[in-house]
Structures are given as C-alpha cells and as structure tokens.
TORBA-316182 format. One record per residue: x, y, z of N, C-alpha, C in turn; residue number from 1. Coordinates in Angstrom, 2 decimals. Layout:
N
+---------+---------+---------+---------+---------+---------+---------+---------+---------+-----+
|     n_X |     n_Y |     n_Z |    ca_X |    ca_Y |    ca_Z |     c_X |     c_Y |     c_Z |  nr |
+---------+---------+---------+---------+---------+---------+---------+---------+---------+-----+
|       X |       Y |       Z |       X |       Y |       Z |       X |       Y |       Z | NUM |
...
+---------+---------+---------+---------+---------+---------+---------+---------+---------+-----+
***
This chain:
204
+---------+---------+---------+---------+---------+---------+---------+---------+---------+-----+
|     n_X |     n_Y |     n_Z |    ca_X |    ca_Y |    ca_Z |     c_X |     c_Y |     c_Z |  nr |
+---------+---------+---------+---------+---------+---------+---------+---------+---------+-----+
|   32.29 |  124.16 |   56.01 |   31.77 |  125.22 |   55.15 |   32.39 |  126.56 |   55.52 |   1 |
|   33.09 |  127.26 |   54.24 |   33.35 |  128.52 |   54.68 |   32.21 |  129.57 |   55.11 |   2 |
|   31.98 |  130.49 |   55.66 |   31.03 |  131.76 |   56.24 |   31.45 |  132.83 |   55.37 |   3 |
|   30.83 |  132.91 |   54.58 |   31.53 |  134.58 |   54.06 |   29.95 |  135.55 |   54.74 |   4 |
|   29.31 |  135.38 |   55.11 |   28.26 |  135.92 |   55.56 |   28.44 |  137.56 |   55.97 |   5 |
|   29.11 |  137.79 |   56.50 |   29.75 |  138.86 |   57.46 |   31.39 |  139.34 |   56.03 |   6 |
|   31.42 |  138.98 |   54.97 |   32.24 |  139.40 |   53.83 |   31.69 |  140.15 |   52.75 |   7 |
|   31.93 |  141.33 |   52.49 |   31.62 |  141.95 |   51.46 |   31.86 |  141.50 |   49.74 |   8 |
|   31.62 |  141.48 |   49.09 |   32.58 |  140.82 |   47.42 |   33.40 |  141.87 |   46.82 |   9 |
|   35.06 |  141.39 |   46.90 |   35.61 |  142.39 |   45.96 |   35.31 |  142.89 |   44.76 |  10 |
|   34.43 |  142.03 |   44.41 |   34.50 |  142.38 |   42.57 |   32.91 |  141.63 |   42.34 |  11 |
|   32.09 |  141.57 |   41.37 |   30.62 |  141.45 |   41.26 |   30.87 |  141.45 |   39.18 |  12 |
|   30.07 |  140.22 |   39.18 |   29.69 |  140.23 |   37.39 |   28.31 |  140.15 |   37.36 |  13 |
|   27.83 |  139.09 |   36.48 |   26.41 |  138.89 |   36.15 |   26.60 |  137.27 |   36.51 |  14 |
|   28.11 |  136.69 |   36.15 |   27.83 |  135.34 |   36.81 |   28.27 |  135.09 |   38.08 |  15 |
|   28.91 |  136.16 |   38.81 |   29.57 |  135.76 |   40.02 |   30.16 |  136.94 |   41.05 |  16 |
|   29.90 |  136.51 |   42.56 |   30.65 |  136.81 |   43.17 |   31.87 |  136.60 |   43.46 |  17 |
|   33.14 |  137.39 |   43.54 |   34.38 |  137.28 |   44.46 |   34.75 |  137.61 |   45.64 |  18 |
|   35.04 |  137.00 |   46.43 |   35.62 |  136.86 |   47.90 |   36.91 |  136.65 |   47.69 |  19 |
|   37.29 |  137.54 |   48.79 |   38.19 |  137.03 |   49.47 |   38.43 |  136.11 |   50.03 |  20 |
|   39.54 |  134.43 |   50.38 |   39.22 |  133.60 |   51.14 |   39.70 |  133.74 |   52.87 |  21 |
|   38.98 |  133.68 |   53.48 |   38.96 |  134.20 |   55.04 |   40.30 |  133.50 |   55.30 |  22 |
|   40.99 |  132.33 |   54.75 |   41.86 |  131.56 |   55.61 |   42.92 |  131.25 |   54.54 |  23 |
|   42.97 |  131.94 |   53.24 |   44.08 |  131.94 |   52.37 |   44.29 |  133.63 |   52.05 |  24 |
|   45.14 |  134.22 |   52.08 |   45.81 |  135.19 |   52.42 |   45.55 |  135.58 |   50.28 |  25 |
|   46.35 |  134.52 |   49.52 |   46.73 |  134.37 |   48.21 |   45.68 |  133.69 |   47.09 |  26 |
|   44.47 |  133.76 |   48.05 |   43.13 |  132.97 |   47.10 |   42.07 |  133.99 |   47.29 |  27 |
|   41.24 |  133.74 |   46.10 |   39.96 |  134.24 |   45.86 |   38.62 |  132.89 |   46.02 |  28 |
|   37.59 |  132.69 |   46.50 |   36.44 |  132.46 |   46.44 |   35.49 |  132.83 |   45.18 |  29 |
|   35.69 |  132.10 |   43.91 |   34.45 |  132.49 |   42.90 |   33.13 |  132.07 |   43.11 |  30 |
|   31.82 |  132.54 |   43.35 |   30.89 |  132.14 |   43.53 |   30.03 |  132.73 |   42.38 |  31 |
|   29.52 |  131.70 |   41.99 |   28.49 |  131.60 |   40.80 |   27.20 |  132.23 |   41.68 |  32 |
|   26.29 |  132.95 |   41.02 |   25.15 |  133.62 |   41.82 |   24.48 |  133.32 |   39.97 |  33 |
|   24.25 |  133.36 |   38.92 |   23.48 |  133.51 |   38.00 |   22.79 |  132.14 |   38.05 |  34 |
|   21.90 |  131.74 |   37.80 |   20.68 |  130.69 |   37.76 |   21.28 |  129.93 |   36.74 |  35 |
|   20.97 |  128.37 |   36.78 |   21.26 |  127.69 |   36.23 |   20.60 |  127.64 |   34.15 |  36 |
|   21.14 |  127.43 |   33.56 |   20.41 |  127.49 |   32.15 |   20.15 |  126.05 |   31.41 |  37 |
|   18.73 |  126.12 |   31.14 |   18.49 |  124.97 |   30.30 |   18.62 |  125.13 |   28.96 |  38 |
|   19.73 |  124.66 |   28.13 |   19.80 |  124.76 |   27.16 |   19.36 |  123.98 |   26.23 |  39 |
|   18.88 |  122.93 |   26.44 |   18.52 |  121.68 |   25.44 |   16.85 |  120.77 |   26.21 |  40 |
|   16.30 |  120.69 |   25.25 |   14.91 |  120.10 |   25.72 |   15.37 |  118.86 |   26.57 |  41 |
|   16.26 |  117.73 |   26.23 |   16.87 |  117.06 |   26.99 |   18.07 |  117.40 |   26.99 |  42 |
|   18.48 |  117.59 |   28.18 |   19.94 |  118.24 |   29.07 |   20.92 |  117.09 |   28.52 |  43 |
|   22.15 |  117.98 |   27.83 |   23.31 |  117.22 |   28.15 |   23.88 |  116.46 |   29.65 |  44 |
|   25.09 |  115.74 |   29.22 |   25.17 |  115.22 |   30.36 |   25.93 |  116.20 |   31.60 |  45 |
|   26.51 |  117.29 |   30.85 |   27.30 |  118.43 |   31.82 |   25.94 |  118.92 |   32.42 |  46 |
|   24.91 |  119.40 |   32.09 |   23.98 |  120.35 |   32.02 |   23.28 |  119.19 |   33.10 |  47 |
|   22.90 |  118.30 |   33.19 |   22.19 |  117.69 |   33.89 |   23.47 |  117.28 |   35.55 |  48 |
|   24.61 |  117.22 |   35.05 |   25.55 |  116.57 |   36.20 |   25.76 |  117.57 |   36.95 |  49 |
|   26.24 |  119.07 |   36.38 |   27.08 |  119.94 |   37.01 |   25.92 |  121.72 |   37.03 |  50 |
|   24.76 |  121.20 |   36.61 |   24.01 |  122.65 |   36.48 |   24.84 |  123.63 |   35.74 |  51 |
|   25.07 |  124.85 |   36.45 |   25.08 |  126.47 |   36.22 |   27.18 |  126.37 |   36.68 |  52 |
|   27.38 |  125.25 |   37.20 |   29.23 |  125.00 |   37.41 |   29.37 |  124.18 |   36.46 |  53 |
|   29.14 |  123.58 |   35.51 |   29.67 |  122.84 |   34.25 |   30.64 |  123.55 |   34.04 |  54 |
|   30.89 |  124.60 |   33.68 |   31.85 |  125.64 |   32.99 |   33.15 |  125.08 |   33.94 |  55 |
|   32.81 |  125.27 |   35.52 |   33.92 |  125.16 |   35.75 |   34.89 |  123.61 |   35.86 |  56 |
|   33.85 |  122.33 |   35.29 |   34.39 |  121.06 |   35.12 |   35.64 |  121.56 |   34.08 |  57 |
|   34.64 |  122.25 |   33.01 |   36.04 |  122.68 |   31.66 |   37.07 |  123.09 |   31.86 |  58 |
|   37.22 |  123.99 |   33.19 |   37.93 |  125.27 |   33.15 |   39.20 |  124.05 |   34.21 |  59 |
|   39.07 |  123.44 |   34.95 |   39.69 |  122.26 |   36.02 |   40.31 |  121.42 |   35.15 |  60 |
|   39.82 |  120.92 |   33.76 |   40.06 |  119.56 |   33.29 |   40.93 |  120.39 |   32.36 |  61 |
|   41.06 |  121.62 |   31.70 |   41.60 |  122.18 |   30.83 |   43.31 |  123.07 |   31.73 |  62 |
|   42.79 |  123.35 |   32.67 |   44.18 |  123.56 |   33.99 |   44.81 |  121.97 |   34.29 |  63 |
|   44.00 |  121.05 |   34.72 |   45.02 |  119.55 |   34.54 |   45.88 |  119.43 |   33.75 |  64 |
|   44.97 |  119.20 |   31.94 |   45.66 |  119.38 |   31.14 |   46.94 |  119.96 |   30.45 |  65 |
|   47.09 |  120.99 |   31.44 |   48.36 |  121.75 |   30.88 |   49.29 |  121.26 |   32.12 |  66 |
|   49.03 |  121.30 |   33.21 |   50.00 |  120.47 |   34.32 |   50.28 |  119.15 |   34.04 |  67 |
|   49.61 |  118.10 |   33.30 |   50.00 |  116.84 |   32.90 |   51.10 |  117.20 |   31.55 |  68 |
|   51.18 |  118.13 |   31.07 |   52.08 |  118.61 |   29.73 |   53.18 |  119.44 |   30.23 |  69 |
|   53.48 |  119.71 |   31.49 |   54.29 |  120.67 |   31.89 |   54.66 |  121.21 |   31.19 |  70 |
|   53.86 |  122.30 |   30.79 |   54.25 |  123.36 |   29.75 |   54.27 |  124.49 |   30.80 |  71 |
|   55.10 |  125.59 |   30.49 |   55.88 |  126.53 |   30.92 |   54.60 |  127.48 |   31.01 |  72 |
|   53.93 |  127.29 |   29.78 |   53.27 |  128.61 |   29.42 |   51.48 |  128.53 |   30.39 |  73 |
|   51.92 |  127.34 |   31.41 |   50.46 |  127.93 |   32.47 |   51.30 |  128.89 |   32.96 |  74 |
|   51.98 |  129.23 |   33.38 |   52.13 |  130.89 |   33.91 |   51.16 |  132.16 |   33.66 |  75 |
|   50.44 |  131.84 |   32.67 |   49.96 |  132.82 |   32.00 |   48.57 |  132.98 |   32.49 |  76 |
|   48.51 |  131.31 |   33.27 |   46.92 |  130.85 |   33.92 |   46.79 |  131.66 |   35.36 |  77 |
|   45.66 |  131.78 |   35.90 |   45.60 |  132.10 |   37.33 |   45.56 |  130.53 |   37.85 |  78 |
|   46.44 |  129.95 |   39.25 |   46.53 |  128.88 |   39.71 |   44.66 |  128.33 |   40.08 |  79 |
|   44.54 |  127.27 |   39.60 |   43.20 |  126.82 |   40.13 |   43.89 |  125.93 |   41.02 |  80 |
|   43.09 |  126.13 |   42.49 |   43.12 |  125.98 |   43.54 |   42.11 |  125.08 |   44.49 |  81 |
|   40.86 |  124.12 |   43.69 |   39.90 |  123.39 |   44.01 |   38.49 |  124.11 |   43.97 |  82 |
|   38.10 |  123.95 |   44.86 |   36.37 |  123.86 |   44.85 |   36.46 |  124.25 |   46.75 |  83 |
|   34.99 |  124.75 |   47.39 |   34.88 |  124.78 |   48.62 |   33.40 |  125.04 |   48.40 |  84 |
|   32.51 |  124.73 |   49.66 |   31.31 |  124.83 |   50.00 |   31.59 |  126.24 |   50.87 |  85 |
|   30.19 |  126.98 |   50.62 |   30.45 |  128.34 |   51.36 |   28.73 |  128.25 |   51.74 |  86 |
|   28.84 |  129.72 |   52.98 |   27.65 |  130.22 |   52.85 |   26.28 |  130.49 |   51.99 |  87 |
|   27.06 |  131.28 |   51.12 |   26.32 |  131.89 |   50.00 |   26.26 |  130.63 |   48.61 |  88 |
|   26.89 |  129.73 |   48.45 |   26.80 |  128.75 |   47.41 |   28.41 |  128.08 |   47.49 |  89 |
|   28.23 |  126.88 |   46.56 |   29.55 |  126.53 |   46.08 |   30.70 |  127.90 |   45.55 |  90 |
|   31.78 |  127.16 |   45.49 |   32.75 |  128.41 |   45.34 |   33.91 |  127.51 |   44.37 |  91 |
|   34.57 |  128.34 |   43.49 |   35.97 |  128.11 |   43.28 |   36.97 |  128.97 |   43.94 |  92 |
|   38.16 |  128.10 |   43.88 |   38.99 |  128.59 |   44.76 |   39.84 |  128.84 |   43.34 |  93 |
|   40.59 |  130.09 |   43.85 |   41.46 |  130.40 |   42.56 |   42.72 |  131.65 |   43.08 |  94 |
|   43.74 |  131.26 |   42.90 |   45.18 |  132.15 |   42.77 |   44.46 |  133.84 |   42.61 |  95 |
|   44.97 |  134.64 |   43.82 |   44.54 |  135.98 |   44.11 |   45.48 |  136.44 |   42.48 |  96 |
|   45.19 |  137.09 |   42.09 |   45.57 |  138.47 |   40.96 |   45.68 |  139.71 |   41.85 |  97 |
|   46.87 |  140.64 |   41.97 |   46.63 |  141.59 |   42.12 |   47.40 |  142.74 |   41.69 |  98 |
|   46.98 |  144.00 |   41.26 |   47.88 |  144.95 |   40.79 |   48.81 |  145.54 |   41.51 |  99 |
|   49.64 |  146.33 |   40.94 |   50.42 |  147.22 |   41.68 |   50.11 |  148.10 |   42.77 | 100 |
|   48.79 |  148.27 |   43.21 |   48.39 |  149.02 |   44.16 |   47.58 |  147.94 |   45.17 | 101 |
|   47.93 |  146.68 |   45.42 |   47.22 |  145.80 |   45.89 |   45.80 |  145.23 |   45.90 | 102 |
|   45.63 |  146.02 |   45.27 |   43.72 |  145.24 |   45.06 |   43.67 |  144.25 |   44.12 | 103 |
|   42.59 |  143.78 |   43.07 |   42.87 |  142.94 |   42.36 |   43.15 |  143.86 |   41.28 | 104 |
|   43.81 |  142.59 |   40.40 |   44.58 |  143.09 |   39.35 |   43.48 |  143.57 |   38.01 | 105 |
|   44.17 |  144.44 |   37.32 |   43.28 |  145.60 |   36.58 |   42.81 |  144.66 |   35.57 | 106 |
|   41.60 |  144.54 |   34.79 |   41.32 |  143.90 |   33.51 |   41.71 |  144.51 |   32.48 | 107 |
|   42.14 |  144.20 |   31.93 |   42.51 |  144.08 |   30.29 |   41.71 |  145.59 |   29.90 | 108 |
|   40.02 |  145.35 |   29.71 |   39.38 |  145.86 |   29.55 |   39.40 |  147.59 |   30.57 | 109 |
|   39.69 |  147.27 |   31.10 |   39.82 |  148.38 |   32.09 |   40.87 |  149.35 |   31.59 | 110 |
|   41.90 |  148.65 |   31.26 |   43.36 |  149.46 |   30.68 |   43.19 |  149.98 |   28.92 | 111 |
|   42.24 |  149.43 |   28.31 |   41.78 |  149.62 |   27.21 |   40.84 |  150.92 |   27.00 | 112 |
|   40.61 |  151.04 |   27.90 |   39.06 |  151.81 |   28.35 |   39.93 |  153.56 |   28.57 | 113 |
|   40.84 |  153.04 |   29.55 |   41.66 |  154.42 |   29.88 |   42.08 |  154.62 |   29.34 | 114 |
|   42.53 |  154.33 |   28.09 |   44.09 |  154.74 |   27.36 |   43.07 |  155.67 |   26.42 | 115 |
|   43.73 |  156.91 |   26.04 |   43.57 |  158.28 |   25.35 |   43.40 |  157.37 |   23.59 | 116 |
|   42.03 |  157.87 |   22.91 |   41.89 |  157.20 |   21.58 |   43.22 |  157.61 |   20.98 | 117 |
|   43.51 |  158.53 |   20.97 |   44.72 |  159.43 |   19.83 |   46.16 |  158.80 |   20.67 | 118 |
|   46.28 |  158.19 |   22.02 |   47.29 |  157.38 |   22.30 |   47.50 |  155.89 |   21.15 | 119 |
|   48.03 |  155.97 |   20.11 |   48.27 |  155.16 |   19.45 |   49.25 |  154.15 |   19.95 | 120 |
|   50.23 |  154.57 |   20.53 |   51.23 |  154.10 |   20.95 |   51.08 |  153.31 |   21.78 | 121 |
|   50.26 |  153.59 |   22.46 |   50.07 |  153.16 |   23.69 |   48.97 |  152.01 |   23.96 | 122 |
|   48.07 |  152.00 |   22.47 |   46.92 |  150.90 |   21.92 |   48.02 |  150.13 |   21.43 | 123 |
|   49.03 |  150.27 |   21.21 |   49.57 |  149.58 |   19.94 |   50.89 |  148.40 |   21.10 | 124 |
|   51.15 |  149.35 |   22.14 |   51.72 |  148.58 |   23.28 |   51.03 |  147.36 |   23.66 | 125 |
|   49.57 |  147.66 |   24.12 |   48.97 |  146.88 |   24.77 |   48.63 |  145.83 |   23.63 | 126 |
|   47.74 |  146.31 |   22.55 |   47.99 |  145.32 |   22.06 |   48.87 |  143.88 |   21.33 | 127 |
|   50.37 |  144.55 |   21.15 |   51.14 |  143.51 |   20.89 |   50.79 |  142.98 |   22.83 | 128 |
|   51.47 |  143.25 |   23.88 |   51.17 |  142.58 |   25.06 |   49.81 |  141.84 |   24.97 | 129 |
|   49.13 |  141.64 |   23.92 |   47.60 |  140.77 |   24.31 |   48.37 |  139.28 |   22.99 | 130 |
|   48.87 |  139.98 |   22.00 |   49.10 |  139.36 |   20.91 |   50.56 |  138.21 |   21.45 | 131 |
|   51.41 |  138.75 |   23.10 |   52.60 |  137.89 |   22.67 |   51.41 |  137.10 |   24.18 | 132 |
|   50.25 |  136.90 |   24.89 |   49.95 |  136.16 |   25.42 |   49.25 |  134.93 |   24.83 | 133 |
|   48.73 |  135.45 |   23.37 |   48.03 |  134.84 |   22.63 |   49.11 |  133.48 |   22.16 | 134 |
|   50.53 |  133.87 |   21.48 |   51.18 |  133.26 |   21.50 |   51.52 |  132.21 |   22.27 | 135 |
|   51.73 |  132.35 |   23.54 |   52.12 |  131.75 |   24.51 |   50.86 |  130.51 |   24.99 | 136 |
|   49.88 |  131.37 |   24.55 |   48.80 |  130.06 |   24.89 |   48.46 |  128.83 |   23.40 | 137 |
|   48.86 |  129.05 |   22.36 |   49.27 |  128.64 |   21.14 |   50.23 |  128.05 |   21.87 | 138 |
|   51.32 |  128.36 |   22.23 |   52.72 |  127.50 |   22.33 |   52.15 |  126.00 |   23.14 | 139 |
|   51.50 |  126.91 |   24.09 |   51.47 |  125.62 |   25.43 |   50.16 |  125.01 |   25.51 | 140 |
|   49.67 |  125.06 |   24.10 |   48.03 |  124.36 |   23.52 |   47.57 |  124.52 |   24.45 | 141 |
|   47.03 |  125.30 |   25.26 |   46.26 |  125.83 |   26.17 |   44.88 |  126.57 |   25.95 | 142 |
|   43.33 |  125.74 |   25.89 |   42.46 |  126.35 |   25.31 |   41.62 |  127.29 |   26.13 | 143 |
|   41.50 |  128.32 |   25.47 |   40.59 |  129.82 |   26.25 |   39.51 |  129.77 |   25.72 | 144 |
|   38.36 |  129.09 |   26.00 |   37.35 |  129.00 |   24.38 |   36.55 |  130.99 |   25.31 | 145 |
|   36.66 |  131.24 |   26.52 |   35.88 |  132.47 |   26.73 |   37.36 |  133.46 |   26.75 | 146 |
|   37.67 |  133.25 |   25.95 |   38.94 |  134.98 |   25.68 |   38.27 |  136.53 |   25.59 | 147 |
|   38.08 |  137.08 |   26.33 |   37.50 |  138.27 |   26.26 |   38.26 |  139.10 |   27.10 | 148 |
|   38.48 |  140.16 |   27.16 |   39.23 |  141.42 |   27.56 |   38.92 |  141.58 |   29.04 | 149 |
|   37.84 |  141.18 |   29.67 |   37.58 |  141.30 |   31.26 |   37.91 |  139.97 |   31.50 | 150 |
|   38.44 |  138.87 |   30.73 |   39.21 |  137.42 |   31.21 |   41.01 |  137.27 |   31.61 | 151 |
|   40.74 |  138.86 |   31.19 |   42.51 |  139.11 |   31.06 |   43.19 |  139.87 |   32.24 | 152 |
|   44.20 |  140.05 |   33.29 |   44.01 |  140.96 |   33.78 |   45.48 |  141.17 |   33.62 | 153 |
|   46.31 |  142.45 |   34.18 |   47.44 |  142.67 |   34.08 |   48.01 |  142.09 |   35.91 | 154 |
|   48.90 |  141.41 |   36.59 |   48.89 |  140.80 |   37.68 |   50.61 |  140.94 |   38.21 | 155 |
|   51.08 |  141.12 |   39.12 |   51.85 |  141.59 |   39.93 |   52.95 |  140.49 |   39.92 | 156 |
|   51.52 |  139.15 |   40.25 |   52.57 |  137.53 |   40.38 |   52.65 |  137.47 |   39.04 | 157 |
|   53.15 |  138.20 |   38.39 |   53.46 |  137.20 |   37.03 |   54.23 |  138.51 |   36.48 | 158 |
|   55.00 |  138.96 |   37.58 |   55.66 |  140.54 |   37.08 |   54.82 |  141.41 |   35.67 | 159 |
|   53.84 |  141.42 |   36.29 |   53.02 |  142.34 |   35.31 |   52.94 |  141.69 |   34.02 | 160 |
|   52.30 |  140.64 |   34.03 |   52.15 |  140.06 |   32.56 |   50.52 |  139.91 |   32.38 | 161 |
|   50.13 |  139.92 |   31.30 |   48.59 |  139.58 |   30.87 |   48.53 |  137.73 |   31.45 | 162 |
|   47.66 |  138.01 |   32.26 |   47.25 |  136.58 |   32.97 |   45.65 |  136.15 |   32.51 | 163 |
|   45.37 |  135.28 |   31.98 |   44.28 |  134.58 |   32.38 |   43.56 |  134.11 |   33.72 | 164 |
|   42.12 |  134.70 |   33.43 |   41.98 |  134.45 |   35.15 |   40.65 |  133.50 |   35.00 | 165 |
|   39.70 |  133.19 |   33.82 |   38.47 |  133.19 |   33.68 |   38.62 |  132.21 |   32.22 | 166 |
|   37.67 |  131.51 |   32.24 |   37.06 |  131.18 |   30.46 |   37.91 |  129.49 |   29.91 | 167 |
|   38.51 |  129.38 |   30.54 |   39.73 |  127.90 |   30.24 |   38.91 |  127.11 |   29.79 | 168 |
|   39.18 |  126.33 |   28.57 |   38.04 |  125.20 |   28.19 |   37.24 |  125.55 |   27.11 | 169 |
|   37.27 |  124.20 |   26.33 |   36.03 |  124.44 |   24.76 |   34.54 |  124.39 |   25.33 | 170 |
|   33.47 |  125.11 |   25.13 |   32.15 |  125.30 |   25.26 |   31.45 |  124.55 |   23.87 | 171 |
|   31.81 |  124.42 |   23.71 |   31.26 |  123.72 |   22.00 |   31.83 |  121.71 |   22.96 | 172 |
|   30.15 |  121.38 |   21.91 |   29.74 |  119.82 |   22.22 |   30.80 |  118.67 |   21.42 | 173 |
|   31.20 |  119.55 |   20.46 |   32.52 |  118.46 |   19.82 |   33.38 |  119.40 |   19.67 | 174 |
|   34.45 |  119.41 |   21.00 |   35.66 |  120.31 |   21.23 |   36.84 |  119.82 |   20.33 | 175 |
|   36.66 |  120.18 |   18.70 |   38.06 |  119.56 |   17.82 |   39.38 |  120.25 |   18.13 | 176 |
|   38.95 |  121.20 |   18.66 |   40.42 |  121.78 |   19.22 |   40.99 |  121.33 |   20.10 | 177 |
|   40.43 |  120.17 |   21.44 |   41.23 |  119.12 |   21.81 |   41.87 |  118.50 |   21.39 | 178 |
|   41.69 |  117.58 |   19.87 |   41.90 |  116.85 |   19.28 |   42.95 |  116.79 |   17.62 | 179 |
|   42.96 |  118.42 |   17.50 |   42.89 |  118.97 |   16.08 |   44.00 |  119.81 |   16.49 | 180 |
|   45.46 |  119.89 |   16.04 |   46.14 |  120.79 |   15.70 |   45.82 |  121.62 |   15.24 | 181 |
|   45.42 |  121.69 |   14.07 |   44.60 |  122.60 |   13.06 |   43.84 |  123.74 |   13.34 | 182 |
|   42.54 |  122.61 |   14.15 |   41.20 |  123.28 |   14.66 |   42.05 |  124.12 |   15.71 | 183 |
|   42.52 |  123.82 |   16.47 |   43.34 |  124.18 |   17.71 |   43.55 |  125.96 |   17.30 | 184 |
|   44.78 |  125.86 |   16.38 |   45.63 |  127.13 |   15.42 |   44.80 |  127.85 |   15.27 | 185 |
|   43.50 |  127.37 |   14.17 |   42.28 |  128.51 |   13.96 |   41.27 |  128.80 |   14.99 | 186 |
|   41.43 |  128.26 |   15.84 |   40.56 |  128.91 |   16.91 |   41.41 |  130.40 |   17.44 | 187 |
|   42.87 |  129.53 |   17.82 |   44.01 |  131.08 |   18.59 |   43.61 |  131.76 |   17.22 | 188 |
|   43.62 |  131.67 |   16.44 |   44.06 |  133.04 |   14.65 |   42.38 |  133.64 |   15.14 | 189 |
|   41.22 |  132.85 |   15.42 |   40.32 |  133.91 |   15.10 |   39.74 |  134.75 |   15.97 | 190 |
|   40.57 |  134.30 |   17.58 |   40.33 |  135.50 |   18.53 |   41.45 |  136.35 |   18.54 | 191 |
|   42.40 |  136.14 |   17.89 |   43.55 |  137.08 |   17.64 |   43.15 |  138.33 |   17.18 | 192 |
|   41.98 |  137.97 |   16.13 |   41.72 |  138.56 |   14.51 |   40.51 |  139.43 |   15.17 | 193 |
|   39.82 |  139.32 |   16.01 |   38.45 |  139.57 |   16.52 |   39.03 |  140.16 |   17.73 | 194 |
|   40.20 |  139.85 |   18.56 |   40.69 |  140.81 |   19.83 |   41.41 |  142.12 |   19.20 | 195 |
|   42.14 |  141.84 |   18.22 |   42.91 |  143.02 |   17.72 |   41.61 |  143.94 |   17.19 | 196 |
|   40.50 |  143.41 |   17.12 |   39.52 |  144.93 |   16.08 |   39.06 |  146.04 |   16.79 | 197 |
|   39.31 |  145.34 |   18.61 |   38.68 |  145.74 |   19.80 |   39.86 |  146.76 |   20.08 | 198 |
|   40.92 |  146.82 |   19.14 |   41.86 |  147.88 |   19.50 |   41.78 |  148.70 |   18.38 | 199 |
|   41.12 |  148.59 |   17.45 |   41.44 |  149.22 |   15.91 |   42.48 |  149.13 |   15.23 | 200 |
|   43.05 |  147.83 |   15.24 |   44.60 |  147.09 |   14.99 |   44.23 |  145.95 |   14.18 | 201 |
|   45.23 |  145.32 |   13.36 |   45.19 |  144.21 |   12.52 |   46.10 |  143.38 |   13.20 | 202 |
|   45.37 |  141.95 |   13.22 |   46.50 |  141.22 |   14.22 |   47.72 |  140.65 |   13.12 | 203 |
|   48.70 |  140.49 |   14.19 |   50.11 |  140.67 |   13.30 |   50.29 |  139.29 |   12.57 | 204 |
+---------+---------+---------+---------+---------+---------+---------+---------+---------+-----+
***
C-alpha cells in the first residue's frame, strides 16, 4: 500500500484527489473521495461490481482499446498507468501532465477563462486547437463520452498539445458508439457543436 498520509494533493475536484506518486517521478495518484451513487433501484452490474470506480473500468477498457488499434492518435490520451491501493483509498495511476512552468499542466478551462473577451484572436486560436484534437480523436475512434474543458489540459509531453487527461469511455447503458460508425461521428459533431458555443464560435 502506498502512504500518501504525510502528502498534500496537487490538485482537488468534487470527485477526486491528486497526488503525486511518492515512487514515480512521471505519475499522478487519482483518488476518488466522492461517495459512491445509487443510481437504479436494482444496481447495474458496473454499479454493483465497481461502486463509485466504475467510471474508471470505462476509462481502462476504452485506453486498451486504442492500444489494441495502434492508432497514433492515443497521444492525445494521458498514459493510464494501472490501479494502486493507498492510504487514503484506491487510486489510479496516470501519466504526470505538466506545463511549462512545471506544475501540472493548465486546463483547457483555465486558458479560456484568461484570455481577454475582445481577444478574438486568440478565442479563435484556441479554439481551432480544441477543434484539430477533436479531429484526432474522430480519426483514432477514440471515445471521450466526459469531454469538458477541465478534461483537457495543455501538456509539455506532448509538446504543448491539448491532451486528454479525464472522461475516456461511453457512460450510457447501450454504448452505440462502440459499435456504430455513425453513432460514433455524431457523438464527436455534437460536442464539437456544444464545445465551440463555450467559445462563442461555430464549430467548423
């Protein structure tokens, strides 16, 4: 069992702590801290097998997935790195992100937040950079079913490219976008369509 006991958390959500890992230099420690949710009077079989870490069965089987396809375009993924027992709870282990100033790497959301409203140019930068990652995960059928702007970060190992760090995997009980070219396409078109509004942009 790792000890983070005596470790502070780099970073804090509503579902999780991050650590540092005491004995990987290039990994993070995700620890789930939010309570498990019952969603169904009788529990699915994720919901009953894996509690309040189901998410991360998706997020593992959906990172396989693209390593059994050797597609180019996991680059774009943060490396998943296993599972570990800790102090404070179970943990994922996951590929450090970090920015140009060494800490972790900036969110999406963060760089959105700073940029000057009347910087058009500069909304209009970032957003094609959200629009050619979008692509890339289209190319390499790679599903994000949680795409959101704090899932994104800008990252150092990936010479400053928009990385996925969070969200991998369909959340929906009949995932046709496994299965569905189609379904697949309109899923990437309608967070395209719904990420670009978050810039005041029409996706291209």
């Amino acid at each position: 069992m790792i000890d983070l006991c005596d470790l502070s958390p780099l970073r804090e959500s509503r579902n999780y702590k991050i650590f540092q890992h005491p004995e990987l230099e290039d990994a993070l420690l995700k620890v789930r801290v939010d309570e498990a949710v019952r969603d169904h009077f009788i529990p699915r079989y994720a919901e009953w097998r894996y509690g309040n870490l189901r998410q991360w069965n998706r997020e593992a089987n959906e990172y396989l997935a693209a390593l059994h396809r050797g597609c180019p375009e996991i680059e774009r993924l943060a490396q998943f790195m296993g599972y570990a027992p800790t102090s404070v709870g179970p943990a994922m282990v996951v590929e450090k992100m970090t920015g140009s100033d060494g800490d972790l790497a900036p969110t999406l959301h963060a760089e959105r937040v700073a940029l000057d409203k009347k910087d058009q140019e500069g909304r209009q930068r970032l957003h094609d950079e959200l629009m050619g990652l979008l692509d890339d995960l289209k190319r390499g059928q790679i599903i994000v079913g949680d795409l959101s702007f704090e899932n994104v970060v800008r990252a150092q190992e990936r010479g400053g490219k928009l990385t996925v760090i969070d969200g991998l995997g369909e959340r929906v009980m009949f995932p046709l976008a496994l299965f569905s070219t189609f379904a697949f396409e309109k899923s990437i078109e309608r967070r395209r369509a719904r990420m670009s509004k978050g810039f005041g942009l029409q996706a291209n």
